[in-house]
Legacy VTK file of the C-alpha trace (Angstrom):
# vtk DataFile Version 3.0
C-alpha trace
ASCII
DATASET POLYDATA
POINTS 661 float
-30.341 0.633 24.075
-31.024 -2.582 22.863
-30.918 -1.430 18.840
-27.609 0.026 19.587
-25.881 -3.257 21.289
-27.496 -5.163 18.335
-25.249 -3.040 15.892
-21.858 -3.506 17.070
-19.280 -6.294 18.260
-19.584 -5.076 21.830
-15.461 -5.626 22.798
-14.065 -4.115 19.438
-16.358 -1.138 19.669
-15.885 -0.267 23.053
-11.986 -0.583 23.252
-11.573 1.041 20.289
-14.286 4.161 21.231
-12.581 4.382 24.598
-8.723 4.589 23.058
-9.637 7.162 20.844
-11.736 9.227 23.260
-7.929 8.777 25.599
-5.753 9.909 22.415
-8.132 12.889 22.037
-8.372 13.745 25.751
-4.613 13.077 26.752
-3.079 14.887 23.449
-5.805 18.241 24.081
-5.174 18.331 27.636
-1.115 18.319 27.393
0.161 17.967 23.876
3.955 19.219 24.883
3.667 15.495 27.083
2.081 14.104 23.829
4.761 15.284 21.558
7.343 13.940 23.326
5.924 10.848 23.705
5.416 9.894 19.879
8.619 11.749 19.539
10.387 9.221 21.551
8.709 6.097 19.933
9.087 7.502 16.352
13.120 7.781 17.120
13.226 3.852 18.706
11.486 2.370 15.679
13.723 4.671 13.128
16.769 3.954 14.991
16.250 0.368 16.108
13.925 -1.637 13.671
13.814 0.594 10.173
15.316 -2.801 8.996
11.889 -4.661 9.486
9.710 -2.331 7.852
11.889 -2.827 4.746
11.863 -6.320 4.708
8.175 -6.583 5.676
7.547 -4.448 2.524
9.613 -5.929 0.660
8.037 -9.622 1.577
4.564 -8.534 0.533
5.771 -7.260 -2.697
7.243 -10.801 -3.457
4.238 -12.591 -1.624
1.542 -10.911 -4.288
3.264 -11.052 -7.361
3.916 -14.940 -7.240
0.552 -15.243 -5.649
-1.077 -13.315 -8.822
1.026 -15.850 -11.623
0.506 -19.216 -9.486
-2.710 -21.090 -9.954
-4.478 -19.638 -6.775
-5.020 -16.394 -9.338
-8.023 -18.228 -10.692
-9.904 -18.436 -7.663
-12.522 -15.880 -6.921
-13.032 -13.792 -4.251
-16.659 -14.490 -3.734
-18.606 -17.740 -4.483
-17.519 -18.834 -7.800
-20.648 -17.646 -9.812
-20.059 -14.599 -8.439
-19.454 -11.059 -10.573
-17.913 -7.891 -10.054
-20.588 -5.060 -8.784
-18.791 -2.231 -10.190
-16.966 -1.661 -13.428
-13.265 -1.758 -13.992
-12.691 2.033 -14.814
-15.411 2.635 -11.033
-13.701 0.389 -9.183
-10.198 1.931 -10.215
-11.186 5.466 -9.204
-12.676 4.802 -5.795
-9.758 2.675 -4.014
-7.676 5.176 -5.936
-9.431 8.089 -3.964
-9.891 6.475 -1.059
-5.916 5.095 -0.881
-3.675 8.156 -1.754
-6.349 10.714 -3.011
-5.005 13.646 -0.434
-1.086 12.463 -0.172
-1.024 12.883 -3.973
-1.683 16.403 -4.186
0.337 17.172 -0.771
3.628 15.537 -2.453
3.054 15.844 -6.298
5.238 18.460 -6.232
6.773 18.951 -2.856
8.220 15.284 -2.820
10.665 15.507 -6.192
11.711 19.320 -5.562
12.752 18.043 -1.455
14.747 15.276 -3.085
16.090 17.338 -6.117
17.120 20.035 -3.517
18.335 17.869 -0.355
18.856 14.959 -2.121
20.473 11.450 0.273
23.110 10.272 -2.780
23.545 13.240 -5.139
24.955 16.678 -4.919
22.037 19.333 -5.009
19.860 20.363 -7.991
22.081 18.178 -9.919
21.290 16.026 -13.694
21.810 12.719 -10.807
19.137 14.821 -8.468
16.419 14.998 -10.630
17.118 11.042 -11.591
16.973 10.298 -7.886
13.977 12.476 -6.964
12.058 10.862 -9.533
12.687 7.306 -8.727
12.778 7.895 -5.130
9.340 9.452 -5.543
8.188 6.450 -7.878
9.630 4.058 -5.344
7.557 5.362 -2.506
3.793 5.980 -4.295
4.377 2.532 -6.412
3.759 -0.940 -5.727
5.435 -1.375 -2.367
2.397 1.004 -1.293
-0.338 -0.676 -3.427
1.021 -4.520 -2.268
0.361 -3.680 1.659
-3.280 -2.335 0.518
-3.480 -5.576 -1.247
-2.123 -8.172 0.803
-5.173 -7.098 3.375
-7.354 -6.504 0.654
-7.290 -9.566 -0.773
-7.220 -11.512 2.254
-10.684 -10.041 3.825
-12.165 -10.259 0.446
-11.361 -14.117 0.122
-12.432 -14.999 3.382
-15.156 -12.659 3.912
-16.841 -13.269 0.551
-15.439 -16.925 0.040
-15.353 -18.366 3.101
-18.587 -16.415 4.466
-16.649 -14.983 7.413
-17.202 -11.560 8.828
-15.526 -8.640 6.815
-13.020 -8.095 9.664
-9.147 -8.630 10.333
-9.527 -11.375 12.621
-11.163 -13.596 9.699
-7.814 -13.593 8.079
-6.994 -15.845 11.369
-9.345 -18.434 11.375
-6.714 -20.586 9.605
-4.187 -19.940 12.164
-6.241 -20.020 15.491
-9.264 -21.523 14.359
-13.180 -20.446 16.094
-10.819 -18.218 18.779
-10.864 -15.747 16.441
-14.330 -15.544 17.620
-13.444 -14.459 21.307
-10.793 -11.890 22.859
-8.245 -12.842 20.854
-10.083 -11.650 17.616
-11.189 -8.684 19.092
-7.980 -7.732 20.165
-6.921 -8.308 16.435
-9.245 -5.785 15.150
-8.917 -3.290 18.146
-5.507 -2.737 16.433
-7.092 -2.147 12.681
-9.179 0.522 13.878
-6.510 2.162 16.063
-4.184 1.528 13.011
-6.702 2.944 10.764
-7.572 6.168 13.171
-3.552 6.579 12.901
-3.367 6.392 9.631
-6.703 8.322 9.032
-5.067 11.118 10.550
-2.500 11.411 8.538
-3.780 12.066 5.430
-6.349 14.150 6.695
-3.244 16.049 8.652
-2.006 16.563 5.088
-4.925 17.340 3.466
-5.926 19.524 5.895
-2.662 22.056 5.655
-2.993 21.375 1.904
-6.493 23.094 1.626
-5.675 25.641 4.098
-2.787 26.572 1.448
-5.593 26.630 -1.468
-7.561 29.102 1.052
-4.728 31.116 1.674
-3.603 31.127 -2.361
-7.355 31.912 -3.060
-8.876 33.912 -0.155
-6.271 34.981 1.580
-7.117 32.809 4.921
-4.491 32.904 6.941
-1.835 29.273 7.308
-2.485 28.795 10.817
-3.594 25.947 13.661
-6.866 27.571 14.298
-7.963 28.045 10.522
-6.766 24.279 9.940
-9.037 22.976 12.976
-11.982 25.181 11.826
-11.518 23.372 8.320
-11.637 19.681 9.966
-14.505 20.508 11.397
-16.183 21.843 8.252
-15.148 18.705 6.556
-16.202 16.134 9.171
-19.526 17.611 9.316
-19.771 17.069 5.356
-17.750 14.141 5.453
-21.011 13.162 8.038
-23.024 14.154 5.796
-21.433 12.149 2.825
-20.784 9.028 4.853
-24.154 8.486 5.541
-25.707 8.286 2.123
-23.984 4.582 2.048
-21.086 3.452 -0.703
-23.273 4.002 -3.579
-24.619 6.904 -3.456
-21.877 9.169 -2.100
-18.176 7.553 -1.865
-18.895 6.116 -5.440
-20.006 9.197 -7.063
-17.269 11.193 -5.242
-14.845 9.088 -6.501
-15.800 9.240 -9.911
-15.909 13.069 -10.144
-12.066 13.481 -8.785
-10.895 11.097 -11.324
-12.359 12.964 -13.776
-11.026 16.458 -12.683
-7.641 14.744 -11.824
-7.604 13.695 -15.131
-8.487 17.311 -16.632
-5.834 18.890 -14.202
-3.001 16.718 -15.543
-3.911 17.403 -19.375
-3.959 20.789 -18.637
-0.244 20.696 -16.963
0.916 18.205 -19.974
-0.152 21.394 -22.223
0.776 24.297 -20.962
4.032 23.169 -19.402
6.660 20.872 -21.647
5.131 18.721 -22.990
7.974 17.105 -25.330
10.169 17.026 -21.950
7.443 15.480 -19.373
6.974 12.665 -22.585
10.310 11.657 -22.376
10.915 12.243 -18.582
8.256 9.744 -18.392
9.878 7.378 -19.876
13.222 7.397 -18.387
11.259 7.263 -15.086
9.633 4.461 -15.130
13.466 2.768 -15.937
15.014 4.431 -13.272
12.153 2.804 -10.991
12.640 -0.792 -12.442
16.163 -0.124 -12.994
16.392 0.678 -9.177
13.206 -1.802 -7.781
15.187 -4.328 -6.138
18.284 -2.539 -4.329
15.802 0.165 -3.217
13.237 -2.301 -1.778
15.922 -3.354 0.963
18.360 -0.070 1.139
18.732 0.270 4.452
21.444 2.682 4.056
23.830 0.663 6.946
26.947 1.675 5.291
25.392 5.558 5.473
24.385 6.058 8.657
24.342 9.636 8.651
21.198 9.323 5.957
19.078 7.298 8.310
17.519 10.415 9.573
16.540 10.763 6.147
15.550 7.517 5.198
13.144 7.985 8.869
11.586 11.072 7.269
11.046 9.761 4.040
10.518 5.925 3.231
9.861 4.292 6.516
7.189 7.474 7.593
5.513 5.786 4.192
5.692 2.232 4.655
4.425 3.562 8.643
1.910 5.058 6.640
1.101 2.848 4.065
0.913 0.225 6.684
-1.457 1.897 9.282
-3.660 3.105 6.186
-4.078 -0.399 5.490
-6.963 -1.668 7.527
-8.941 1.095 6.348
-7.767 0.920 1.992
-7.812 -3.084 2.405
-11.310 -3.363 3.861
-12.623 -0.420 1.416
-11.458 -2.351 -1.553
-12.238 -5.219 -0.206
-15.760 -3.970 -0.108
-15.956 -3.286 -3.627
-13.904 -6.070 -4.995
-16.652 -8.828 -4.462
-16.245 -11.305 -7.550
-12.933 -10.543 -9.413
-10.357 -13.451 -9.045
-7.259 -12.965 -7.114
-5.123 -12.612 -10.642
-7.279 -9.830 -11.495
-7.776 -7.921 -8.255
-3.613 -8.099 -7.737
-2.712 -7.157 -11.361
-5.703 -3.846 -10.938
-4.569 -3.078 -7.349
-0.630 -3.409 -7.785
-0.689 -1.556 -10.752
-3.620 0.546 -12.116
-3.601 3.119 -9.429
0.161 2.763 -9.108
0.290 3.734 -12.881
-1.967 6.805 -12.243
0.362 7.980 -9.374
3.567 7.801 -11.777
1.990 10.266 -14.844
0.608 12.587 -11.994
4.241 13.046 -10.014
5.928 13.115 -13.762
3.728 15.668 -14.805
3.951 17.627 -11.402
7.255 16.870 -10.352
9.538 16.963 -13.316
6.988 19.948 -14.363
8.132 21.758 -10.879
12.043 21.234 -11.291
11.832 21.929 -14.756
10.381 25.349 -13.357
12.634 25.924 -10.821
15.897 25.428 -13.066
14.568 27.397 -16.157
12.183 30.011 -14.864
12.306 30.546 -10.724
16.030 30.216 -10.752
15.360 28.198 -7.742
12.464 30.464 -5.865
10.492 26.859 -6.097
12.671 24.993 -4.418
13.089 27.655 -1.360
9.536 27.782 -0.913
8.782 24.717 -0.462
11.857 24.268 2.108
9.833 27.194 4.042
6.022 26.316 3.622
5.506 22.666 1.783
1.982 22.833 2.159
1.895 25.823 -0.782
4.271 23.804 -3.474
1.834 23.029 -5.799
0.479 26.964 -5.917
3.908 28.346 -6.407
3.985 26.020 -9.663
1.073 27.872 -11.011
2.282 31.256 -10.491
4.824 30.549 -13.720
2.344 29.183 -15.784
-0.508 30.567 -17.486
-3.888 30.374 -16.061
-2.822 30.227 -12.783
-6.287 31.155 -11.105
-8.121 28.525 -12.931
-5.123 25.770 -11.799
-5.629 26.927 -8.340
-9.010 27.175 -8.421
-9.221 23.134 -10.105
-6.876 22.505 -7.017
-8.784 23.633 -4.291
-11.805 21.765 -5.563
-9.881 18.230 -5.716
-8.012 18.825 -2.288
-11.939 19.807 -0.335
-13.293 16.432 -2.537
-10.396 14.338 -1.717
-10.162 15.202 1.741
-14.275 14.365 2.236
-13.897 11.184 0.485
-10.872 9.980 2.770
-12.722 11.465 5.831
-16.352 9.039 4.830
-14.436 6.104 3.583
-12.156 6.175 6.650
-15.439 6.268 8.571
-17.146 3.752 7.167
-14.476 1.181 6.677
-14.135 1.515 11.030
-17.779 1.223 11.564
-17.490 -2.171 9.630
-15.129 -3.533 11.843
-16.954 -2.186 14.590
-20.591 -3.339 13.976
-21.617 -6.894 14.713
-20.074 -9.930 12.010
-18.404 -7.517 10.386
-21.500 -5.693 8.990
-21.072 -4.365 4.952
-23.922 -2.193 5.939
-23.022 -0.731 9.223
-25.625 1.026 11.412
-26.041 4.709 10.350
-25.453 6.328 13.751
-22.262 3.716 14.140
-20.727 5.756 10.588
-21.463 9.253 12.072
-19.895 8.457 15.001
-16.321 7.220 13.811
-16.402 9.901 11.091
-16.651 12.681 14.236
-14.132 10.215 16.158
-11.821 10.655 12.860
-12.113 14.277 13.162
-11.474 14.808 16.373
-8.133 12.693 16.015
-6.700 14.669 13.064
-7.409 17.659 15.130
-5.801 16.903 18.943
-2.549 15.252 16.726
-2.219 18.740 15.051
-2.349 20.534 18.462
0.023 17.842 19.358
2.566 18.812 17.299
1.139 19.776 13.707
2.125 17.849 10.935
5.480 15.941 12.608
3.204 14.994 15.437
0.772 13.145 12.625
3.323 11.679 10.793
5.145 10.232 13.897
1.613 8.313 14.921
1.597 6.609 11.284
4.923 5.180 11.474
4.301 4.257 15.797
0.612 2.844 14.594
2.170 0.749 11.590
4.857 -0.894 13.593
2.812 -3.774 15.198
0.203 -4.156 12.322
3.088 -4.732 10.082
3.251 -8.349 12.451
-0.147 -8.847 11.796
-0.079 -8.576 7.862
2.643 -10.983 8.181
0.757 -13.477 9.571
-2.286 -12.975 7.336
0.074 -13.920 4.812
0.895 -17.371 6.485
-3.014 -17.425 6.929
-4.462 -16.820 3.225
-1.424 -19.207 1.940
-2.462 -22.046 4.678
-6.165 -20.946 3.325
-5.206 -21.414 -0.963
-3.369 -24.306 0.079
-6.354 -25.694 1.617
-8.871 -24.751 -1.193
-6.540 -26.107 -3.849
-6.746 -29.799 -1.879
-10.322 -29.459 -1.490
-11.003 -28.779 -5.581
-8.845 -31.573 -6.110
-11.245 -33.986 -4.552
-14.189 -32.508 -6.719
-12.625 -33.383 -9.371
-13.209 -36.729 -8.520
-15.779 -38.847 -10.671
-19.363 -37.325 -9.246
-22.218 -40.394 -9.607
-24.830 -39.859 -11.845
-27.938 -38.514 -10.499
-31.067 -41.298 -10.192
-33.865 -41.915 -12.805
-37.193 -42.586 -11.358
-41.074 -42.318 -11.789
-40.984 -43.858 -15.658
-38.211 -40.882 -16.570
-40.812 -37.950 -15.340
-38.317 -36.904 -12.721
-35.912 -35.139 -15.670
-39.292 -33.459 -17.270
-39.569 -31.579 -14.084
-35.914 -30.628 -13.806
-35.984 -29.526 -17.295
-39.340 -27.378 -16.636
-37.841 -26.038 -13.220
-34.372 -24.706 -15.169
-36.585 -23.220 -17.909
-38.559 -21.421 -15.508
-38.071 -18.415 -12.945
-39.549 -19.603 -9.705
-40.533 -17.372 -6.584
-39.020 -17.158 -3.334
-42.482 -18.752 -2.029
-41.966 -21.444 -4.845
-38.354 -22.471 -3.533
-38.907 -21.648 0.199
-41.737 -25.033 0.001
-39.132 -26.685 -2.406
-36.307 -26.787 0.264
-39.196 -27.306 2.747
-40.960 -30.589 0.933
-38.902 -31.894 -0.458
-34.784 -30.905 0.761
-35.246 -31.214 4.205
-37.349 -34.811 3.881
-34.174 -35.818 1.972
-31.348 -34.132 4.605
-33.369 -36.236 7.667
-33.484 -39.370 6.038
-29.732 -38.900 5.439
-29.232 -37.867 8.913
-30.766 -41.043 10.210
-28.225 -42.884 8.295
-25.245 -41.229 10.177
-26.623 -41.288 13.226
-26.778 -44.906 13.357
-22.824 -45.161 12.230
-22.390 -43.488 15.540
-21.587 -39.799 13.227
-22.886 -36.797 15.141
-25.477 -35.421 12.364
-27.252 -32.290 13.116
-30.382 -30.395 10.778
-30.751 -26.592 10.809
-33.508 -24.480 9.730
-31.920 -21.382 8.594
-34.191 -17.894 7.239
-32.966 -18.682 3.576
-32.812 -22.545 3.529
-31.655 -25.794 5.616
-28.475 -26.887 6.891
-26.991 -30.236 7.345
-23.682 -30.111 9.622
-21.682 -33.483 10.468
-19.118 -33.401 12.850
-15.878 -35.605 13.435
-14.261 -34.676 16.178
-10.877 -34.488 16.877
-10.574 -31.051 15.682
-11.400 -32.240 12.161
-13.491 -29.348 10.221
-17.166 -30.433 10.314
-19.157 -31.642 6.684
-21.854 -29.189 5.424
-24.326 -29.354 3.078
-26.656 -26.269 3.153
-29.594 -25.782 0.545
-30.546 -21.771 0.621
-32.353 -19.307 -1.627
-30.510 -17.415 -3.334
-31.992 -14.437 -5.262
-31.135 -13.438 -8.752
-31.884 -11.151 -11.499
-33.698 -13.038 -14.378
-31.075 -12.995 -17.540
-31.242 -11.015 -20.455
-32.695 -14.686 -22.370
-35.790 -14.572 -20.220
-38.746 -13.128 -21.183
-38.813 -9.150 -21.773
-42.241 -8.461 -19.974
-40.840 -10.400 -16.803
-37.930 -7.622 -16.924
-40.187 -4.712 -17.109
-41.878 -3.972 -14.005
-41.235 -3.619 -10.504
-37.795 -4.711 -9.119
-39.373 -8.020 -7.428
-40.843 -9.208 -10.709
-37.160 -9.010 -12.541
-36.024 -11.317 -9.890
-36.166 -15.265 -9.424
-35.276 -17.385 -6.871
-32.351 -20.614 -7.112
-31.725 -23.350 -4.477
-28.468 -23.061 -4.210
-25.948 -25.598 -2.628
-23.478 -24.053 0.371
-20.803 -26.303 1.557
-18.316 -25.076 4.345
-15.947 -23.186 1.509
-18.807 -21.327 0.407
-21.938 -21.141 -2.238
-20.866 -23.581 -4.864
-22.768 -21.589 -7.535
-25.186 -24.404 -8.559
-28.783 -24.977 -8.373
-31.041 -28.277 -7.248
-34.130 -26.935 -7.820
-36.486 -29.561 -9.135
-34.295 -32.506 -8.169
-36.352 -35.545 -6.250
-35.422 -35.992 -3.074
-33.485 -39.571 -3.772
-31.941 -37.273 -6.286
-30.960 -34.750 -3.363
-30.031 -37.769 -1.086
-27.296 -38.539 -3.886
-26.161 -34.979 -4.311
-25.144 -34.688 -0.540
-23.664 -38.135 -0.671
-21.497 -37.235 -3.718
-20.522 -34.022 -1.491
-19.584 -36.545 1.556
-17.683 -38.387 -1.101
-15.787 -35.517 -1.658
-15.427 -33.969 1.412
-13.649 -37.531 3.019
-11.510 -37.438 0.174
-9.783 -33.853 0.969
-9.682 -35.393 4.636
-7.499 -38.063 3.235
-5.370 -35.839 1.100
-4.742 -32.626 2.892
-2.112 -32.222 5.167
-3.799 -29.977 7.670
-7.640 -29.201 6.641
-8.997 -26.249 7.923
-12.386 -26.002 5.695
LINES 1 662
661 0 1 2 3 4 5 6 7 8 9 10 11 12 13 14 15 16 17 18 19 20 21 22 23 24 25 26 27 28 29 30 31 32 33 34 35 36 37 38 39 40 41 42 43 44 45 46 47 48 49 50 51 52 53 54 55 56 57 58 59 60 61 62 63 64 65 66 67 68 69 70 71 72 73 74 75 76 77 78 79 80 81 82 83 84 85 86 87 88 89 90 91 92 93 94 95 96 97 98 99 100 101 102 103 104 105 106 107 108 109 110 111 112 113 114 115 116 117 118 119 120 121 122 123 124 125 126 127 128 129 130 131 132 133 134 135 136 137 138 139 140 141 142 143 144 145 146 147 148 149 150 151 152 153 154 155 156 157 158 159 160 161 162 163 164 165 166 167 168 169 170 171 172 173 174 175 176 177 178 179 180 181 182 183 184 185 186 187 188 189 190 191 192 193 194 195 196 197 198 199 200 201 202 203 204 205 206 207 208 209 210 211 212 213 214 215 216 217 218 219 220 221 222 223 224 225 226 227 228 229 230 231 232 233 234 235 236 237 238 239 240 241 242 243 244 245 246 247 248 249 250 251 252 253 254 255 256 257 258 259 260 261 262 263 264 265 266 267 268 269 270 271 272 273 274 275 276 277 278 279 280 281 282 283 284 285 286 287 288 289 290 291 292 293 294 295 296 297 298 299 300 301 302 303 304 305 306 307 308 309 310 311 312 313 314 315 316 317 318 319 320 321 322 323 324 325 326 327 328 329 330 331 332 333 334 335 336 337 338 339 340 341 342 343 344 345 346 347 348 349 350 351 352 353 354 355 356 357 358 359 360 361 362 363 364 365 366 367 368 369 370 371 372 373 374 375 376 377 378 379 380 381 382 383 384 385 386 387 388 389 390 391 392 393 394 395 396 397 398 399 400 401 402 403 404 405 406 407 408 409 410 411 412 413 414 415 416 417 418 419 420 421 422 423 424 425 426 427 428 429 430 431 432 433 434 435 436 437 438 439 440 441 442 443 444 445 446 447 448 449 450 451 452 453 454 455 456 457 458 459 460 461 462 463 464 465 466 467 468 469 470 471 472 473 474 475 476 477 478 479 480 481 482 483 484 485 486 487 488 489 490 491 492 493 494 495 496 497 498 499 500 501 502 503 504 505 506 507 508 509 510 511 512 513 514 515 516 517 518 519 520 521 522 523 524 525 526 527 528 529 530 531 532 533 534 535 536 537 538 539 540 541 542 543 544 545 546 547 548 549 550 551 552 553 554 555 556 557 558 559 560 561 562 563 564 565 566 567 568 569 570 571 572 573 574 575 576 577 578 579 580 581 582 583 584 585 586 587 588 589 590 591 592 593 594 595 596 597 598 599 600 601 602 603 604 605 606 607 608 609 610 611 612 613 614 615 616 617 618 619 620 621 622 623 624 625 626 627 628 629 630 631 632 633 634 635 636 637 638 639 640 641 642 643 644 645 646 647 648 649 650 651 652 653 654 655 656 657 658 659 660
């Protein structure tokens, strides 16, 4: 019992394990109650504050895009040394599986024929249809989507990575509220990402779900109904289980990889056996509709309309509900993997990259469908999809060639993308879930949330089926969308902050001593030439940077300066506090563990993985590792370091409004 405690943030856990288990009892015991519940709530927000979730979009849209051309793009999310772990073309391809993988193939084609057929501003399956369903479409999958993902993405990464707080929501507070995100309050916080997430979650797995029992049905001839669809969710979560314990690496990554690939294959095939002269230019005029139309769709609220508001509930706020409640789960996932890219690069990838990809799929789809439907179904497309959306994409292939092999690619990608949202959804909750925040949650914690996920997609279908799911995104993303809100006063109080503190270190630094008849620099020129051992440094920080920390100590202890020393696992700590709610000074010495670089000697890099490894004493002040090594310095020379660092630190005291560091 005690291993399990150990592994989880006790509160979070159990509130959010105990409102899930309620969903899943209360909506299997008496879904016609359950219906009508979310049924009521889904009207109030449509009806009553549609308004906000524009604006809130809208807002983080604006937020992000001057945050990625202002000077705060430079800084890094991660210590400043720090490098990406995965490639650009990897990283790309997993948040892009993990974010809209399933929806994607749902709506690629059932999105533009609904608008070219039932369209909110045009007369039906007219030239100004097809514009609209196009750009509608565009508007909804493009960067309004990617900037909520981002916004949260960006903030966990920068304080989680940067600021060496846990990789949860309530992080993105510590600005705000200080060490109470710490107690109930933070909990609370990230009680509502994993309900959010479980919301969201069950969406797209709703989706995917009655998307893959449509490839069964086109393939098999399994029968569209509630029971095959729960038999499939279980199928899934138990491989999804499966998947989502193998860890990040090993399965998410290599999952991801393979659906970009056959994504890839399945749109060149389209682009070739459909018009390909037509989907060329339809792309183009596209993507001017969209910019042509960014900023009056952004806040169309459609007051002077309101008999399209119904619409505008089913369409663009069920996606910003959706987008929204996603978030906790897409913003900590990327988060995850986005360790080391600065904030210019992971907004310009995240806003835009993915985006990019979902424009040429719904070109090639969509356009490719209501080309279709006007030249060749004489409008058989569009009345199928009115009837069963879930079969859209299949009754595309049945007027091109190859059909089999198209459906066949299909219902590959729909099982793949439906497992990787299933594990990533799983593992992104056990993060917030285990204790700090874990990276690395325990493996029982991921096999339970990816069975909780499952069982939530399930009891919202009996619920209701798909109306019932789509209801609990927009009810779920309704009070996050106040909390991303707020992170965004939080990570702009944070960059304000950091940019205050680098201005004091650029502040004259004093030279380090010169002692011992000029020996001292022979050592620090031997100690950066060499590769020392974790053994080597351990005795370093222990002989010589902790001698040097005390003396210093001493020295503000007797100007009356509370002056603590800590022995951490990896190093030593000095902490100096102020009082008066003024953030504390610290000056931390730990080993840090490197690979040895390509320069070093080859036979160092050729055998086992502890041999191709060295050891650094790295410097750690409050904001983080400051990327630089002291390794071989004296200890006067160490006593100078920290007092250069003091230096600094009473100099962003003195110039920033209100420090939080």
């Amino acid at each position: 019992m005690k291993k399990i405690t150990d592994s989880i943030s006790p509160l979070t856990f159990t509130s959010s394990a105990l409102i899930a288990l309620a969903l899943i009892g209360y909506a299997s015991l008496r879904p016609e109650s359950a219906a009508a519940l979310f049924s009521h709530a889904n009207d109030w927000i449509i009806g009553e504050a549609g308004w906000f979730y524009l604006l809130a979009v809208g807002f983080f849209v604006i937020f992000l895009i001057g945050l990625a051309i202002s000077p705060f793009g430079r800084i890094k999310l991660g210590p400043d040394e720090s490098t990406p772990d995965y490639s650009y073309g990897t990283w790309v391809a997993m948040l892009f599986s993990a974010g809209m993988g399933i929806g994607i193939v749902f709506y690629g084609v059932a999105e533009p024929i609904m608008h070219f057929s039932s369209p909110p501003d045009a007369a039906p399956r007219s030239i100004q249809a097809m514009r609209d369903a196009m750009e509608i479409t565009f508007f909804h999958w493009g960067v309004h989507a990617w900037a909520i993902y981002a916004l949260l993405g960006m903030c966990l990464a920068y304080f989680g990575y940067r600021k060496n707080q846990p990789l949860t929501l309530r992080s993105a507070f510590y600005p705000l509220i200080g060490e109470r995100v710490n107690g109930p309050v933070g909990s609370l916080i990230d009680i509502f990402a994993v309900v959010g997430t479980l919301a969201g979650l069950a969406t797209s797995l709703g989706l995917g779900v009655s998307q893959l029992n449509a490839s069964m049905n086109y393939l098999f001839g399994l029968p569209q109904t509630l029971d095959t669809q729960l038999w499939l969710i279980l199928i899934v979560t138990v491989l999804a289980t499966i998947t989502v314990a193998t860890g990040l690496d090993n399965g998410i990554r290599r999952l991801s990889e393979f659906i970009i690939i056959v994504s890839f294959l399945l749109m060149a095939a389209l682009l070739f056996v459909g018009p390909t002269a037509f989907l060329f230019q339809a792309m183009l005029e596209n993507l001017g509709l969209y910019l042509n139309g960014f900023v009056s769709r952004t806040f169309h609220t459609y007051a002077y309309a309101p008999a399209s508001k119904d619409w505008m509930g089913q369409w663009t706020l069920f996606y910003w509900g959706w987008w929204i409640s996603w978030s906790p789960f897409v913003g900590l996932f990327i988060a995850r993997i986005s360790r080391g890219r600065t904030i210019r690069q992971f907004l310009l990838g995240v806003l835009f990259a993915p985006a990019g990809f979902s424009f040429i799929w719904f070109t090639i789809f969509g356009d490719l469908a209501i080309w279709l439907d006007i030249n060749r179904a004489a409008g058989e497309i569009s009345k199928t999809v009115a009837d069963n959306m879930p079969i859209a994409l299949f009754s595309v292939f049945e007027y091109l060639p190859f059909s089999s092999v198209l459906a066949w690619v299909t219902g590959l990608l729909v099982a793949v993308y439906f497992i990787t949202a299933s594990d990533a959804g799983a593992l992104v909750i056990a993060m917030i879930t285990a204790r700090n925040g874990s990276d690395e949650p325990a493996l029982w914690l991921r096999i339970f949330w990816a069975l909780v996920c499952g069982g939530v997609a399930a009891v919202l279908l009996l619920a209701g089926g798909l109306d019932a799911v789509q209801m609990a995104a927009v009810i779920a993303g309704f009070p996050l969308a106040t909390v991303l809100l707020l992170m965004c006063w939080g990570i702009w109080k944070a960059l304000s902050d950091e940019a205050a503190l680098q201005a004091s270190h650029r502040l004259h630094a004093a030279p380090l001593l010169s002692s011992e008849g000029g020996q001292h620099w022979r050592r620090r020129l031997n100690s950066i030439i060499s590769h020392p051992t974790k053994d080597q440094v351990l005795r370093y920080v222990a002989n010589t940077v902790q001698p040097a920390m005390t003396t210093v100590q001493q020295e503000f202890v007797k100007r009356e300066l509370q002056a603590e020393i800590e022995t951490l696992e990896d190093g030593v700590q000095l902490t100096v506090a102020h009082g008066d709610g003024t953030p504390a000074f610290l000056y931390a010495v730990r080993r840090v563990s490197h690979p040895i670089p390509a320069f070093a000697l080859s036979d160092q890099r050729s055998s086992k993985d502890e041999r191709r490894r060295y050891s650094r004493a790295e410097v750690f002040l409050s904001q983080g590792g400051r990327g630089y090594d002291i390794y071989g310095y004296s200890q006067d020379q160490v006593i100078s370091d920290i007092v250069v660092q003091y230096d600094r630190y009473r100099h962003y005291l003195h110039t920033a409004p209100n420090p939080v560091t």
